[in-house]
C-alpha positions in Angstrom: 4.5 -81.8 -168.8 3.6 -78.6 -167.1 6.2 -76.8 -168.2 4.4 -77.0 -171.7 1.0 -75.9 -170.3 2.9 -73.3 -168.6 4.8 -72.1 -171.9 1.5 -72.3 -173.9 0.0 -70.0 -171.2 2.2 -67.4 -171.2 2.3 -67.1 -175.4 -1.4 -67.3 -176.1 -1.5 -64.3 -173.5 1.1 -62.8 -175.0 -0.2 -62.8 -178.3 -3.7 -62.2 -177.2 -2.6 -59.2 -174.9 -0.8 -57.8 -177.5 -3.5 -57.9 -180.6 -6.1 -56.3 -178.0 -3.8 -53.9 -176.5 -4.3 -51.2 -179.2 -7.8 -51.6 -178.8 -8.5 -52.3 -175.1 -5.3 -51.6 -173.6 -7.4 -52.3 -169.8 -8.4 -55.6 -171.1 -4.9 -56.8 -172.2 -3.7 -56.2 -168.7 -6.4 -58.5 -167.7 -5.3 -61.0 -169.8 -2.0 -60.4 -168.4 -3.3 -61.1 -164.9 -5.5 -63.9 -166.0 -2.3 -65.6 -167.1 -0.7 -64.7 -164.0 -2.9 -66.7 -162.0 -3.3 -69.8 -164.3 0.6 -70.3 -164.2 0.6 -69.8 -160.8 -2.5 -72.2 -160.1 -0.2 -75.0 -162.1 2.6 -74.0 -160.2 1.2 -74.3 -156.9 0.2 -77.5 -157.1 3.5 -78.5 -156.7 4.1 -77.4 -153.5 3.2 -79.8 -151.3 6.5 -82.1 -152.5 8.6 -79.3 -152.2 7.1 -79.0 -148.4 7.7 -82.6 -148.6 11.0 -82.8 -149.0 12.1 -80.0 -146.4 10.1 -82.4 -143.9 12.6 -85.1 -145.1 15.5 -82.5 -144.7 14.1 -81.5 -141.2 13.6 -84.8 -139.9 17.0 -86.8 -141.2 19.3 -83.6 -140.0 17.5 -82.9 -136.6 17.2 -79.2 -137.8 14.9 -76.7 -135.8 11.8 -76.3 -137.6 11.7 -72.6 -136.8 15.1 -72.0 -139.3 13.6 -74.0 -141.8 9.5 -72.7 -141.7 11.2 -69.4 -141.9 12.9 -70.2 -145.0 10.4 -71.2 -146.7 8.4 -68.3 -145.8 11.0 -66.2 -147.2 11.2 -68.2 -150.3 7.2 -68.0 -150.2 7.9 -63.8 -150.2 10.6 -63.7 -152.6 8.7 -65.3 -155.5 5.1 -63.8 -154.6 7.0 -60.2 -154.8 8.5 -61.1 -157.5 4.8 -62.0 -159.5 3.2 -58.8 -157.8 6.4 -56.6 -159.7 5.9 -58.2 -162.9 2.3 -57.6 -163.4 2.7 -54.2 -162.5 5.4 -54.1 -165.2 3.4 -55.7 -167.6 0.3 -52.5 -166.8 3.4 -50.1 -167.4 3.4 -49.1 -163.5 7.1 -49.6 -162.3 7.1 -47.4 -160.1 4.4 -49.3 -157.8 6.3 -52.6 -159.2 9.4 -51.0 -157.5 7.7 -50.8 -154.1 6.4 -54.0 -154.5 10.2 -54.9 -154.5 11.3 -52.8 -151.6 8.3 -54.1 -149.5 9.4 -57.8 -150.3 12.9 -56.8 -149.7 12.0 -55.5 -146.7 10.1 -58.5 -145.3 12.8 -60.8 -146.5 15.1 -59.0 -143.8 13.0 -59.3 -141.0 12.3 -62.9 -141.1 15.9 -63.5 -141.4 16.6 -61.1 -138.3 16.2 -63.6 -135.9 18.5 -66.3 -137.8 21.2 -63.6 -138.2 21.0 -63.2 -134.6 21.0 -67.0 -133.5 24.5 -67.4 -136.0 26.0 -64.0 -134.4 25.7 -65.9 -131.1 26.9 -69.4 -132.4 29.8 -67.9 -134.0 30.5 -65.4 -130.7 30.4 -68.4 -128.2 32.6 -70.5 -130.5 35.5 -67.9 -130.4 37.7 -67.4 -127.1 
């Protein structure tokens, strides 16, 4: 199961980062980063069945492929901000993590601009 290769991951890091931290605090952040990208390397090769199954979504409910790209992308955004913040955490910079957040933030609102907008009209054509 990948859950346990992803579980087993993140606690040798963890106990590697941490027993060279004292020592080489530059190297446990590297460790740290290392980890990052193995998890997410595991992770990613799930993505084609998630894609998958918002192709099946798309094609069984007739939904415009714009709406539904455009979620994903902001899915996509929300989850690589939220890796970017946490290895920033993890070198003891929040305050870059934080921007990291605001930026993703940020991006999240202007792909869903144009959504906002088509509803606002739906809903404003619906009502006399």
């Amino acid at each position: 199961m990948d859950i346990i290769q992803i579980i087993g991951i993140g606690i040798v890091a963890a106990i590697f980062s941490i027993t060279i931290k004292q020592q080489k605090p530059e190297i446990a952040g590297l460790i740290s980063i290392a980890a990052t990208i193995l998890i997410f390397l595991i992770i990613a090769d799930k993505l084609p069945y998630i894609l998958g199954v918002f192709n099946d979504i798309v094609n069984k409910t007739q939904i415009d492929t714009v709406f539904v790209s455009t979620l994903i992308k902001i899915i996509g955004i929300a989850y690589i901000t939220e890796f970017g913040s946490q290895i920033c955490k993890d070198m003891g910079e929040n305050g870059i993590a934080s921007k990291i957040e605001l930026g993703g933030k940020v991006m999240i609102m202007i792909l869903g601009l144009p959504i906002l907008t088509v509803l606002t009209e739906t809903v404003l054509r619906i009502l006399p």
